[in-house]
N, C-alpha and C positions, 0 to 999 in steps of 0.2 A: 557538272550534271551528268554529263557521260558515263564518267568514270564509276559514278553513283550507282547508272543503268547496268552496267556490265558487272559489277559486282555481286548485286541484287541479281541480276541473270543466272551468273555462274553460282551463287547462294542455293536458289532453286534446282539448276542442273548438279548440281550435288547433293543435294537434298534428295530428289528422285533416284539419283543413284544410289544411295545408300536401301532410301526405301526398297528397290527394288534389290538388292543382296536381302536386306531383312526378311522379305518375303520368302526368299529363296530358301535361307538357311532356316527357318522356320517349317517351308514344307521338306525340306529335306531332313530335319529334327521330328517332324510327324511321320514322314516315314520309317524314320529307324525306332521310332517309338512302336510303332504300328508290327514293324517286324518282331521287335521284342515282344509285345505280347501275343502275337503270332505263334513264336515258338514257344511262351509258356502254355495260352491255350493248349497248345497239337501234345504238349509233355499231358498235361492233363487229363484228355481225351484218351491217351492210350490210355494213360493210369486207371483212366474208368472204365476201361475194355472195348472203346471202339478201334472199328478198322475200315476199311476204304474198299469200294467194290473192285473185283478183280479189273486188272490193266487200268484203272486210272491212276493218278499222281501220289506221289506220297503223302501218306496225312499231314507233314510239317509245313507240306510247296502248298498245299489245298487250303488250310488255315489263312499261312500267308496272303497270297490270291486274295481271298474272300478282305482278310485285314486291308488290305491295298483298296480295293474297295469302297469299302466303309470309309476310310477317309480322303478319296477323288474327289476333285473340286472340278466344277465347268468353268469357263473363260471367265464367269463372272466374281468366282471364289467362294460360288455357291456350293452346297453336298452337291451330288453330282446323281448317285442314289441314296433310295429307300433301302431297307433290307429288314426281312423277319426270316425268323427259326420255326420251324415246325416239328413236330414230334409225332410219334403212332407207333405202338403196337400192336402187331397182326402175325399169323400164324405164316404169311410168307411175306417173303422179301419183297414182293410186287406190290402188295394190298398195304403193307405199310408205308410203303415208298411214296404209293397215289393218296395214303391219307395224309400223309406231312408234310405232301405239298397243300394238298387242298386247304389245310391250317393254315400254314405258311402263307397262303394267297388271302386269304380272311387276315391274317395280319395286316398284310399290305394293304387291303382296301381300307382297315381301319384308319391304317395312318393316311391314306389318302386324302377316305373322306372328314380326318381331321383338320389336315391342310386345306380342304378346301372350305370348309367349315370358317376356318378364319379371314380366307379373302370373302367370301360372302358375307362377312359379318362387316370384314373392315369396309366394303361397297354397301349394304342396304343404305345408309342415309344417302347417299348420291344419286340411289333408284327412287327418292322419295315416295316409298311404299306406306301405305296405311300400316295402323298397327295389327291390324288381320292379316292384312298381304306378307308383312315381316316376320311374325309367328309362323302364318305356313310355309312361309319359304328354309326358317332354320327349322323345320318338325322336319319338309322333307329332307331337305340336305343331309340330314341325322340320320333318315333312314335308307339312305342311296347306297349302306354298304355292300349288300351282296350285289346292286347291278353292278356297282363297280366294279366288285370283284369278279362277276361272270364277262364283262365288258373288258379285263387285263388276257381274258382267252389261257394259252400254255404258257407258263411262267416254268422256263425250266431252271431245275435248281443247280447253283453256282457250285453246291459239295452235298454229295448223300455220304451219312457214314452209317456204319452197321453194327449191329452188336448181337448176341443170343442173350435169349431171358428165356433162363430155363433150358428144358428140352425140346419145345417143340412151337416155341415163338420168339419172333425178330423183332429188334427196337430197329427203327430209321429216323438218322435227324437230319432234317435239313435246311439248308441259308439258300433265301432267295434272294435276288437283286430286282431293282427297276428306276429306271431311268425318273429323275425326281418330273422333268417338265414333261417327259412325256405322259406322266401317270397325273399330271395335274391336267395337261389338254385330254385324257378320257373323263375324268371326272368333270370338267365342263363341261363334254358333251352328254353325260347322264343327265346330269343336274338340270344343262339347260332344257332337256328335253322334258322330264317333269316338271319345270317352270312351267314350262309353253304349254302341255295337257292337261295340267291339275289349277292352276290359276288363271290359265289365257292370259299372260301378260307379254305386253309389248314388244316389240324385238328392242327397242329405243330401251327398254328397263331392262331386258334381259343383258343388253350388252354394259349396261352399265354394272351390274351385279358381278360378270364376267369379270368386270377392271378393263374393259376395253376402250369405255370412254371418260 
């Protein structure tokens, strides 16, 4: 029966071993994926005329960066961030720059408040809300995008690139980052804040809508 036990032990302790290479060679296969389309991106981009503001990185290392990125995992093998692009045309480089991001940040609240769209959904029956309280809770949810996205504050961007249109106006595009849990704890705090104003409900419900209990 011993023998049994330790077999079955060491079965497991190898099992986890392997698991854990698998893992590995997996994010290290996402990374070199991630770098290849990196550098097809950045061949691209010149091809289509942009270039990168004086004294920063090269547009190949900047692409990279931004790729690396996009497929960061947290401790728990979650996305790690969000990330959107923005775009603008404007007669200078400054007025473009401040409109692609302000796009770019309307991205991000989008996805936010779609994310958070879903844990409110997967929580209303837990909150056992009436079927008016549930209605106005996913109306407002739906329309929390811009506090959100005034509530993300300066979101600076990860890569501005630049280009001329024309003679006498600048395209700017840019990738923004954000932390996936920290942009899901603002958007609770919107949310729960128009909870508690617009319906008066409970803190007892609210924290349950949250997933907190």
């Amino acid at each position: 029966m011993k023998k049994f036990f330790v077999v079955i032990l060491s079965c497991i302790i190898a099992g986890s071993a392997i698991a854990q290479q698998t893992t590995k060679q997996l994010r290290a296969e996402l990374k070199d994926k991630a770098i290849r389309e990196a550098r097809k991106e950045a061949r691209q981009l010149e091809k289509d005329g942009w270039d990168v503001a004086p004294g920063s990185l090269p547009l190949p290392k900047i692409i990279e960066n931004a790729w690396m990125k996009e497929v960061a995992e947290d401790d728990n093998g979650n996305v790690r961030y969000i990330h959107a692009d923005g775009n603008a045309v404007a007669e200078s480089k400054s007025a473009a720059e401040m409109q692609a991001t302000e796009l770019g940040k309307l991205q991000l609240a989008g996805q936010i408040q779609t994310n958070m769209s879903s844990l409110i959904s997967a929580n209303i029956g837990n909150a056992q809300l009436s079927t008016q309280d549930a209605a106005s809770v996913t109306e407002i949810v739906q329309s929390a995008k811009n506090m959100i996205a005034m509530e993300l504050g300066v979101v600076d961007p990860t890569f501005k690139l630049i280009r001329p249109i024309g003679k006498d106006k600048v395209e700017v595009q840019v990738r923004l980052f954000y932390d996936t849990k920290q942009s899901l704890e603002i958007a609770k705090k919107v949310v729960r804040q128009e909870l508690k104003d617009k319906l008066k409900l409970n803190e007892e419900k609210l924290e349950k809508l949250m997933g907190i209990q």
